[in-house]
C-alpha positions as CSV (number, residue, x, y, z in Angstrom):
1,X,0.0,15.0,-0.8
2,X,-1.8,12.3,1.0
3,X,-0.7,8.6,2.3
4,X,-1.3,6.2,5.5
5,X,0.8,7.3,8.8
6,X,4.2,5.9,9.2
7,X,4.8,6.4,5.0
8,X,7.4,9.4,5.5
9,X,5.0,12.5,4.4
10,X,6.0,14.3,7.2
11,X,9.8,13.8,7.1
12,X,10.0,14.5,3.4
13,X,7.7,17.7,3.9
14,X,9.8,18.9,6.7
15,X,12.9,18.3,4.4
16,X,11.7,20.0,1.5
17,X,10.9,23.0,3.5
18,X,14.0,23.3,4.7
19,X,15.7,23.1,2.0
20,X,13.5,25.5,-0.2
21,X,13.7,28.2,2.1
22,X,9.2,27.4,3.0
23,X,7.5,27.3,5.9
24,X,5.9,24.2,7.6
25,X,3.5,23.6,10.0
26,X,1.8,20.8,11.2
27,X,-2.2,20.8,12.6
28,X,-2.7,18.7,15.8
29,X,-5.6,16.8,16.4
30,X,-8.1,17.5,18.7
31,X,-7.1,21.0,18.7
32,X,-9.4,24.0,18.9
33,X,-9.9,26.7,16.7
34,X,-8.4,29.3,18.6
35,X,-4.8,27.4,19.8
36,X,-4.9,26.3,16.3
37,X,-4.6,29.9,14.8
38,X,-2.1,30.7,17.4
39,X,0.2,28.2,16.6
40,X,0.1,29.1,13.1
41,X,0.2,32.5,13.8
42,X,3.5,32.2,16.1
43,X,5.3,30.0,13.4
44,X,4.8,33.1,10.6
45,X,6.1,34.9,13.2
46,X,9.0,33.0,13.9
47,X,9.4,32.3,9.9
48,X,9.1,36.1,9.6
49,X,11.7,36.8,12.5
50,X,9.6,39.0,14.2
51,X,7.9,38.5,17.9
52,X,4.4,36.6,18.0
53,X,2.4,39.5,19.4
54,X,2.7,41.2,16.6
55,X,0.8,39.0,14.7
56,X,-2.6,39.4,16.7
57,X,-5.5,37.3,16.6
58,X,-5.8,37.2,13.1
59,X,-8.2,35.3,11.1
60,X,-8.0,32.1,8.9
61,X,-8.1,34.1,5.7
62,X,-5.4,37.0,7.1
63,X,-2.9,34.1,8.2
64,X,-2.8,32.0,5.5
65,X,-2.5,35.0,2.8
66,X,0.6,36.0,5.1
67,X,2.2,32.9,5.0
68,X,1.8,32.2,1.2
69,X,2.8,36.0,0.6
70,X,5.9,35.3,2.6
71,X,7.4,32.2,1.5
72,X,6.4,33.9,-2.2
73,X,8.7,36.5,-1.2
74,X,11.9,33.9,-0.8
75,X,10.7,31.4,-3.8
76,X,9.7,29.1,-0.8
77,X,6.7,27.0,0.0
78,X,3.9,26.9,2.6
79,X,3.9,23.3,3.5
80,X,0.1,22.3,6.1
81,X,1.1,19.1,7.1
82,X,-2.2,16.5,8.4
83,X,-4.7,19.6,7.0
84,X,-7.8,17.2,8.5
85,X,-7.1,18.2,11.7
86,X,-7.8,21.5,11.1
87,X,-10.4,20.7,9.0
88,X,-12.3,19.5,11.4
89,X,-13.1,22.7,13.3
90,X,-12.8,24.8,10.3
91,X,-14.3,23.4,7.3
92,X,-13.9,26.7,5.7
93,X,-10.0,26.2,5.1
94,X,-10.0,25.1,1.3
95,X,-12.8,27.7,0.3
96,X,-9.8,30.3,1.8
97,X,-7.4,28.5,-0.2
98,X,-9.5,28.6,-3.5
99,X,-10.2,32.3,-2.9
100,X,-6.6,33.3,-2.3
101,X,-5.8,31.2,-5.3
102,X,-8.4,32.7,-7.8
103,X,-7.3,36.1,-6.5
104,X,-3.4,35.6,-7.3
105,X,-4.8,34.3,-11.0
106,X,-6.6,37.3,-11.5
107,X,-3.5,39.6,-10.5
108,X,-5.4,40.6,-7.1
109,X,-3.3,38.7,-4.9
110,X,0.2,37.5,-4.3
111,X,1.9,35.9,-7.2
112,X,4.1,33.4,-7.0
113,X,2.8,31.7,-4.0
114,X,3.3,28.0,-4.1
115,X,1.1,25.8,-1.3
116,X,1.3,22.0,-0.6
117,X,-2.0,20.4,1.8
118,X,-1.0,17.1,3.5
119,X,-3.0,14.5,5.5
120,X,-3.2,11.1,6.7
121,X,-6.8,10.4,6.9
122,X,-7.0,9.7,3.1
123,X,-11.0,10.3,2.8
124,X,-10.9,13.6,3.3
125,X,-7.7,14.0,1.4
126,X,-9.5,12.3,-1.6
127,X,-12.3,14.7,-1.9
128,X,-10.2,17.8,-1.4
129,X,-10.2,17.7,-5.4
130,X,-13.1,15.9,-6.5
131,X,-16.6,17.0,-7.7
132,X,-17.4,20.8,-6.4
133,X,-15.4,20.9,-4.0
134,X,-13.3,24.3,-3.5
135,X,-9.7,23.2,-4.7
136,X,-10.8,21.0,-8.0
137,X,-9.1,21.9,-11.1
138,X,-6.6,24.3,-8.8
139,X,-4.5,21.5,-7.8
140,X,-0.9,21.3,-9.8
141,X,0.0,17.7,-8.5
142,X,-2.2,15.3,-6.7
143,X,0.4,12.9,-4.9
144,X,0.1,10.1,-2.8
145,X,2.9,7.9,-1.2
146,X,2.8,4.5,-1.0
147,X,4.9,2.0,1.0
148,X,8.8,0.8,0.1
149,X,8.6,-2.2,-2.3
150,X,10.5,-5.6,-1.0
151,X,13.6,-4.3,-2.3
152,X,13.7,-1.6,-0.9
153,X,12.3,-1.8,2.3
154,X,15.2,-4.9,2.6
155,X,17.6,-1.8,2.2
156,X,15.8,0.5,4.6
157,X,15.9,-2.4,7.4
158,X,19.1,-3.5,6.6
159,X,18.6,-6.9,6.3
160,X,20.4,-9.1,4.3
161,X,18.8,-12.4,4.1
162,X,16.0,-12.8,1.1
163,X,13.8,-15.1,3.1
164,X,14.0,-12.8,6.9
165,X,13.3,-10.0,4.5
166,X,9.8,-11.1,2.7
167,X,8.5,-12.3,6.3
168,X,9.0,-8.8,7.7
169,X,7.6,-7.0,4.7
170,X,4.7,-9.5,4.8
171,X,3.9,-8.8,8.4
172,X,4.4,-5.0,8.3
173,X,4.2,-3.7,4.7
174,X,7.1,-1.1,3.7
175,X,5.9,1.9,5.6
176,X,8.9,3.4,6.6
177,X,8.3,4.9,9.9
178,X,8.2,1.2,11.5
179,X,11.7,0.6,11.4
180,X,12.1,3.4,14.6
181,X,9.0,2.3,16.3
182,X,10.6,-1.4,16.7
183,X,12.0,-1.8,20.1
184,X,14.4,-4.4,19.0
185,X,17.0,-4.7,16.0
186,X,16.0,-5.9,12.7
187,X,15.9,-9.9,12.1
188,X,18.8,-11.2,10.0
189,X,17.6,-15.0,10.2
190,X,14.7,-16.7,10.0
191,X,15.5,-18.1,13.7
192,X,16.0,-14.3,14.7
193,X,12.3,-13.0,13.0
194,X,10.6,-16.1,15.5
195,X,11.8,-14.0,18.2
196,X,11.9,-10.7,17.0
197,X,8.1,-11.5,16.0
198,X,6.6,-11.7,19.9
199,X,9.2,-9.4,21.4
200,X,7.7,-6.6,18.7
201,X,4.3,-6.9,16.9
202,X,2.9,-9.8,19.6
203,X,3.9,-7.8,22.5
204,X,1.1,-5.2,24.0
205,X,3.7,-3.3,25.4
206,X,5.5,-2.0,22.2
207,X,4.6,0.5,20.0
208,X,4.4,-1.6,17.0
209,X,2.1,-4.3,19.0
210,X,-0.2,-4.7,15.9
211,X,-3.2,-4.5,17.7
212,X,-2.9,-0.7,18.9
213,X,-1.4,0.2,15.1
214,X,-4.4,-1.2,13.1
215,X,-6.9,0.4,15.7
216,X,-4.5,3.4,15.2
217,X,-5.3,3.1,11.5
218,X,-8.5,3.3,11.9
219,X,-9.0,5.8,13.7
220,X,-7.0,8.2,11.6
221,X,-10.0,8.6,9.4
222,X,-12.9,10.3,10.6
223,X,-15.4,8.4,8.6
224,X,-14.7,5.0,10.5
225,X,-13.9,6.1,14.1
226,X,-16.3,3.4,16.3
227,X,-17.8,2.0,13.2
228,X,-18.1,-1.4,14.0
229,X,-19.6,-2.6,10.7
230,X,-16.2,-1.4,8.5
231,X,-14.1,-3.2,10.7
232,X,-16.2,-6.2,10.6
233,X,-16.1,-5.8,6.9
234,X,-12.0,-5.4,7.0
235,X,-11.9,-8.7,9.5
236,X,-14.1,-10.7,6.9
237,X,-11.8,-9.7,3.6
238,X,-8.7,-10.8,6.0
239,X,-10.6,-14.0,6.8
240,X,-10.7,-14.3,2.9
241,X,-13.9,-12.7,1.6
242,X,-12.6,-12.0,-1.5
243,X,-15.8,-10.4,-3.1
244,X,-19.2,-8.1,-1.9
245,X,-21.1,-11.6,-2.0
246,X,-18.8,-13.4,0.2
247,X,-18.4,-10.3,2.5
248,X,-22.3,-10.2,2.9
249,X,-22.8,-14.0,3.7
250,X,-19.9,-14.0,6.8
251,X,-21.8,-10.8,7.9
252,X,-25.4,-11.8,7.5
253,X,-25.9,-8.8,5.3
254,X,-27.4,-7.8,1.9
255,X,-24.9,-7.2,-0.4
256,X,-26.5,-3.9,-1.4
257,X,-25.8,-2.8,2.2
258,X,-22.2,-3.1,1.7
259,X,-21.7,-1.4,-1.3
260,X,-21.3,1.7,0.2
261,X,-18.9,1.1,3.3
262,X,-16.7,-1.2,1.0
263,X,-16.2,1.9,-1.8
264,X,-15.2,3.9,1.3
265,X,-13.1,1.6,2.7
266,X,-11.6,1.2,-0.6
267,X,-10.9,5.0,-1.3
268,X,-9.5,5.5,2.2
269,X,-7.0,2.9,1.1
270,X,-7.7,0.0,3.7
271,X,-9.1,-2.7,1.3
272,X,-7.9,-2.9,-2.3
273,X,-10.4,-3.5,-5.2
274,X,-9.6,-5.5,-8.3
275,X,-11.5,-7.5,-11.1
276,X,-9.8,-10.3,-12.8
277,X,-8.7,-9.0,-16.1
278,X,-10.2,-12.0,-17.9
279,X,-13.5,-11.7,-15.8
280,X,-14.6,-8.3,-15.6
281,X,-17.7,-9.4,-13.5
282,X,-15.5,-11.2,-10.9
283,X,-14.4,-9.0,-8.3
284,X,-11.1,-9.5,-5.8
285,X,-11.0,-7.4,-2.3
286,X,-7.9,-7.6,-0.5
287,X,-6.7,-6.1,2.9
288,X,-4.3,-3.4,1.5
289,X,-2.5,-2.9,4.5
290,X,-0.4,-5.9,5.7
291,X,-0.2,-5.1,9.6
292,X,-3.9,-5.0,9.7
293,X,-3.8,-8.3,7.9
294,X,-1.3,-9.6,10.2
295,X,-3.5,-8.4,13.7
296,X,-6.7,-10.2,11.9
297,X,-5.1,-13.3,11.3
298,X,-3.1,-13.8,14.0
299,X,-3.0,-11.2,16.4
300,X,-6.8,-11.3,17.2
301,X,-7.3,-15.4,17.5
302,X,-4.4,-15.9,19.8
303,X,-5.6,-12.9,21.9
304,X,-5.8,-14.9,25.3
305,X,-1.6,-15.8,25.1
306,X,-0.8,-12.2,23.8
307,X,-2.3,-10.7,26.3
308,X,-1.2,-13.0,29.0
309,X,2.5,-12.3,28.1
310,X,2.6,-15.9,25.9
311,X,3.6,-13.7,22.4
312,X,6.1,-16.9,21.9
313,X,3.8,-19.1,22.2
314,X,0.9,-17.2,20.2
315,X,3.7,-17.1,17.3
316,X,4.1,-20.9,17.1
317,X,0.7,-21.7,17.2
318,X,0.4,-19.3,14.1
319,X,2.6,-20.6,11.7
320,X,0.5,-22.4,9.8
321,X,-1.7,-19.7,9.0
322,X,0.9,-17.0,8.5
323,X,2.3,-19.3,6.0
324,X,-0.4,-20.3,4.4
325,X,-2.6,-17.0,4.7
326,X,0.2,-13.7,4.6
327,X,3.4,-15.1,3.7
328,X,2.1,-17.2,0.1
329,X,-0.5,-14.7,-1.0
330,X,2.3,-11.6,-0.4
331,X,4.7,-13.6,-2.2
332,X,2.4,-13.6,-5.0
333,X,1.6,-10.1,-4.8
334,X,5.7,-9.1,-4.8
335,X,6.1,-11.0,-7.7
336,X,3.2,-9.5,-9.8
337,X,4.9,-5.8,-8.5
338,X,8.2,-6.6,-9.4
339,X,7.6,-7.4,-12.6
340,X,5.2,-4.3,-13.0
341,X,8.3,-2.5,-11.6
342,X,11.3,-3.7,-11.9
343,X,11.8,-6.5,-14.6
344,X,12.8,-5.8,-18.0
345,X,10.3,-4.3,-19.6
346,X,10.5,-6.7,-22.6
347,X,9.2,-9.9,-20.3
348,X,6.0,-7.8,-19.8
349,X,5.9,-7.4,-24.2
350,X,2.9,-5.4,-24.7
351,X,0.9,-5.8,-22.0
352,X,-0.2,-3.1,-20.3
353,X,-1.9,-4.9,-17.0
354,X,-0.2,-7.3,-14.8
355,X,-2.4,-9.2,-12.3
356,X,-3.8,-12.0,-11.2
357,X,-6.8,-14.3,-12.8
358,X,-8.4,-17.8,-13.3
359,X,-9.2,-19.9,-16.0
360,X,-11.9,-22.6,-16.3
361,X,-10.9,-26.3,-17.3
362,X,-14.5,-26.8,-19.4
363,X,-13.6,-30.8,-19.7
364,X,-12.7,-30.7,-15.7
365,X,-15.2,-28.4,-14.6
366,X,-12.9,-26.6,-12.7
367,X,-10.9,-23.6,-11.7
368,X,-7.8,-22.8,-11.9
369,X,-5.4,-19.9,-10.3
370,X,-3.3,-18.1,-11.9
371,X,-0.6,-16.0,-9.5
372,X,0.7,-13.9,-12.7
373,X,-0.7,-12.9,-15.9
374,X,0.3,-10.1,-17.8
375,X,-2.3,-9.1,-20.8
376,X,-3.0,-6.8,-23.0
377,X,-7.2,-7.0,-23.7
378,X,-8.9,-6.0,-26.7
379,X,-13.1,-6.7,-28.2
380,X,-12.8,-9.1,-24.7
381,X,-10.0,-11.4,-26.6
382,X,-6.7,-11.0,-24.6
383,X,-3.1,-11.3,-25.6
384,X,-1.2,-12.7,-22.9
385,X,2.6,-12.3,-22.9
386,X,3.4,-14.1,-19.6
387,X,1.7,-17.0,-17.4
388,X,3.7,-17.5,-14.0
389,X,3.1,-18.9,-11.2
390,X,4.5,-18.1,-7.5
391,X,5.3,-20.5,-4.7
392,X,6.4,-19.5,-1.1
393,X,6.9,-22.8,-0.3
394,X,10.0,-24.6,1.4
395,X,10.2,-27.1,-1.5
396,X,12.5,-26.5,-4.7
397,X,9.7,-25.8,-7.8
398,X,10.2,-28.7,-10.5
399,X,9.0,-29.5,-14.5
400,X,5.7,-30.5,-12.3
401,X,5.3,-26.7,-12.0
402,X,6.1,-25.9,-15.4
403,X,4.1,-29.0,-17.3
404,X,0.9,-27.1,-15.0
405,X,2.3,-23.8,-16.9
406,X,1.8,-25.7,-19.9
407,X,-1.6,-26.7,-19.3
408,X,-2.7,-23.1,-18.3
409,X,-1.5,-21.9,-21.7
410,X,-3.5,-24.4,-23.2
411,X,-6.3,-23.7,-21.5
412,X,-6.2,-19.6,-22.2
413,X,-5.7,-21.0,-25.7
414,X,-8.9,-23.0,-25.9
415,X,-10.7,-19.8,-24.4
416,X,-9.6,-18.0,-27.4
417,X,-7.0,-15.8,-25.9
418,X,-4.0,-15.9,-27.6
419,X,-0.9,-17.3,-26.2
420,X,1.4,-18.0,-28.8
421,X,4.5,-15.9,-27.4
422,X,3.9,-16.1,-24.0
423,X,6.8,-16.5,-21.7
424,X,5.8,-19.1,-18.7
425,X,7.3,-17.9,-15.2
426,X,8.2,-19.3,-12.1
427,X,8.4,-17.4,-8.6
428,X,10.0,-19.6,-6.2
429,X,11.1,-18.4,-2.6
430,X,13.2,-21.5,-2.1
431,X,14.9,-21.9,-5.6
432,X,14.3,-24.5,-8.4
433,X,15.7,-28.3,-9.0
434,X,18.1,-28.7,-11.5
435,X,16.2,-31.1,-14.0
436,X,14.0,-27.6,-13.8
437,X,16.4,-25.1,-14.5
438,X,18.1,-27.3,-17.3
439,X,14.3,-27.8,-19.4
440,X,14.1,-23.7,-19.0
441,X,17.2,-23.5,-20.4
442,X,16.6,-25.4,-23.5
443,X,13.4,-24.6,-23.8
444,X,13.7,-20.6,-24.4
445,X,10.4,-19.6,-23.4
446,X,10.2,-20.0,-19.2
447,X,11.3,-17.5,-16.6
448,X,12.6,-18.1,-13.3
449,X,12.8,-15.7,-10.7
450,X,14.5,-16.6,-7.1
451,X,14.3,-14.5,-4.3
452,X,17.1,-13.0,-4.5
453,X,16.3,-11.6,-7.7
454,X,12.7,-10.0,-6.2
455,X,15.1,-8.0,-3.7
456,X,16.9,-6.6,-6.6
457,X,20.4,-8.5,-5.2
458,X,20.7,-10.8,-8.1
459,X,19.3,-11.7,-11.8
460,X,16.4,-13.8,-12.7
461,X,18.0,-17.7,-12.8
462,X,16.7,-18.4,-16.1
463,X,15.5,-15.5,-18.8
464,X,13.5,-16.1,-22.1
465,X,16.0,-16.5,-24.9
466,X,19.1,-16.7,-23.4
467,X,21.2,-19.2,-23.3
C-alpha cells in the first residue's frame, strides 16, 4: 500500500489490524538500526503477551519470520507501516521478505502468513515491485490511495455549501488527515473561507500553513530532500509550464536535462503527466497535489505579508490568481472526474478515456480548449461521445456557451473524428440562464451539470433525452 501523507494509510492500517486479530507497527524516521529492532521486537512481544526480554536481540530475518508466524497462527496480518524508514538503514528488508516468502511456497516456512508493506515516500514504494527487485511477482495487491473526490471530501468536512466546498478542495485537495490539522472549524460560506483562508493555510503558525506542508512533502521522499532543481521544476509547472519545453525555457535548461527529474517527480506522484488524447505528441504536466499548487501561487509571492502576520491581506491581494489559476482549472478537473466516476455511465457511451484536449480552427489559425472530451480512439480517428465545457465563473453560462459547443463539434468533425452522437455539456459553478436551459431542453443532445450535482447533492439540470 503506498499514498502521500495525510491520505489515511495509517488509520485504515491500524484499523484493519485490529480488527483482524494482526499485528502493526510503524518504523520511525531517523531511527537506527538497533532501536529499530527493539521496537519491533517489544511489540511481538507484547502481541505475543509475553515480556520483551525474552525476545533478545534478534536479527532482521528472526523477527520478522516471528511476527508473520504469529499473526499466521490467529489468521491475522503483519501490517509495517512507512517501511522506507527502515529501509533506509537496512536495505536488506525485502530480500528477508522475498526469502521468507519463497520458503512458505516451497512448504519450508510458515504457511498462511499474510504481510502488508506501507509507505509514504512513493519512490521507493514504486520500485518495491518493479524490475529485479526482491518482492516483484510476490506481491498479491499493489494499492495506492488517493485523495476524497469533491463529494466526498464535502461530506468529510461537513460543509454544506457547493461553492465553500470546491474552494477548500481546490486549495487543499481531499487528503483526509487535514480536516484535524486545521486549527479553526470548517467554512460554511464563501465570507467564512476568506477568513478561514489566512487564519489556516496563510498563517506560519498553524500546522496546515502551506508553506511547512509542501516542504513537508517534499521531503518525505528521499530522492528530493535539498534538491533544488525538482522544486524549481514543481514551481515552473505551478507557474503554468505545461510541457518539458516550457519547463526547460523558465529554467534555462535543455529539455534533455529534465527528462529524468520530471519522470521522477511524476512517479513519486507530485506532478501528473498527460498527453492530449487527440495529440499524442502534445504533452500536459500538472501539479498533482493542490496545497503545493496553492503555496506556489500564492503562498510564495505574497511571502513578505504572510510572514509579517498580514495573511488577510496576502489573501485579498490573491484573488485574482486563485480564481483564475486554482479555482477554474480544478473546476475543470472535478468535472472531467465526476463524470469518469460518478455520472451515468451512458453519458460517457463508449468511451473509454475522459480528458481534456484542443482542436485547431484551420480557417482561423487557431486553438481552441476543450475542458471535457470523452473519446474512444481507433487507426488515430476518434469517436467522441461528449464535448463539454467547464466554467468557474460568477456569471450564469448562456446559448453563447453552447453555440461555441457547436462550433467545437464542427471542428472535430472537419478533423475527421466522428461526432455524430455526441452529447454537448456544460459545467457551470454558478448555474445556467433560462433561455439556456429551455434550448437544452428541446434540443435533446446537451448536458448541464450545476454544482450541486458535482457534490453528488442533486441531479444534472438538463440530461440528454429527457424531457
Amino acid at each position: 500500500m503506498s499514498g502521500r501523507r495525510r491520505i489515511g494509510k495509517s488509520f485504515l492500517l491500524r484499523a484493519l489490524a485490529e480488527a483482524a486479530g494482526g499485528l502493526y507497527v510503524s518504523a520511525v524516521a531517523e531511527e537506527g538500526v538497533v532501536a529499530a529492532r527493539r521496537r519491533l521486537a517489544a511489540e511481538i512481544a507484547r502481541y505475543a503477551g509475553i515480556g520483551p526480554e525474552m525476545m533478545g536481540e534478534a536479527s532482521w530475518e528472526s523477527l520478522l519470520s516471528t511476527a508473520i508466524e504469529l499473526t499466521a497462527q490467529r489468521r491475522g496480518v503483519f501490517v509495517i507501516d512507512e517501511l522506507p524508514y527502515w529501509m533506509a538503514h537496512s536495505p536488506e528488508l525485502p530480500g528477508l521478505l522475498q526469502l521468507l516468502y519463497d520458503e512458505s511456497q516451497a512448504g519450508k516456512g510458515t504457511a498462511g502468513g499474510r504481510v502488508i508493506v506501507c509507505g509514504s515516500a512513493m519512490s521507493v514504494m514504486n520500485e518495491l515491485l518493479s524490475g529485479t527487485k526482491a518482492l516483484r511477482g510476490r506481491a498479491a495487491i499493489d494499492l495506492r490511495l488517493h485523495p476524497f473526490d469533491l463529494a466526498t471530501m464535502a461530506r468529510h468536512w461537513g460543509i454544506g455549501d457547493p461553492a465553500t466546498a470546491l474552494r477548500v478542495h481546490a486549495i487543499l485537495g481531499g487528503a483526509p488527515g487535514y480536516h484535524n490539522l486545521a486549527s479553526v472549524d470548517p467554512p460554511q460560506t464563501i465570507d467564512e473561507l476568506d477568513m478561514w483562508a489566512p487564519a489556516t493555510v496563510l498563517d506560519p503558525r498553524q500546522a496546515l500553513f502551506s508553506g511547512s506542508e509542501a516542504e513537508y512533502l517534499l521531503r518525505e521522499d528521499p530522492k528530493f530532500t535539498g534538491s533544488a532543481l525538482h522544486y524549481a521544476i514543481i514551481n515552473a509547472v505551478a507557474n503554468g509550464a505545461t510541457s518539458p519545453v516550457k519547463i526547460g525555457g523558465l529554467l534555462e535548461q535543455p529539455r534533455s536535462s529534465l527528462t529524468r527529474p520530471v519522470d521522477a517527480l511524476t512517479g513519486a506522484g507530485y506532478l501528473r503527466y498527460d498527453t492530449d488524447p487527440l495529440w499524442e505528441r502534445r504533452p500536459v504536466i500538472t501539479v498533482a497535489d493542490p496545497i503545493i499548487r496553492f503555496h506556489n501561487l500564492i503562498t510564495v509571492p505574497q511571502r513578505d505579508l504572510v510572514e509579517t502576520g498580514q495573511s488577510a491581506e496576502a489573501w485579498q491581494r490573491s484573488r485574482a490568481t486563485f480564481v483564475a489559476r486554482i479555482l477554474g482549472p480544478h473546476f475543470e478537473a472535478c468535472a472531467r472526474d465526476w463524470l469518469r466516476a460518478q455520472a451515468d455511465p451512458a453519458l460517457r457511451g463508449n468511451a473509454g478515456l475522459v480528458s481534456a484536449t484542443v482542436v485547431n480552427d484551420r480557417k482561423g489559425q487557431a486553438k481552441h480548449e476543450i475542458d471535457v472530451v470523452a473519446l474512444d480512439k481507433r487507426s488515430g480517428r476518434a469517436e467522441i461521445s461528449l464535448i463539454g465545457e467547464a466554467k468557474a465563473t460568477v456569471t450564469r453560462r448562456s446559448v453563447a456557451d453552447l453555440d461555441r459547443l457547436d462550433r467545437l463539434k464542427r471542428l472535430l468533425a472537419e478533423h475527421g473524428h466522428d461526432t455524430s452522437s455526441a452529447v454537448l455539456a456544460l459545467f457551470a459553478m454558478e448555474g445556467f440562464q433560462e433561455d439556456l436551459v429551455g434550448t437544452a431542453r428541446r434540443r435533446g443532445d446537451v448536458l448541464l451539470v450545476d454544482l450541486s450535482a458535482l457534490l453528488g447533492s442533486g441531479d444534472p439540470v438538463v440530461v440528454p433525452g429527457a424531457s
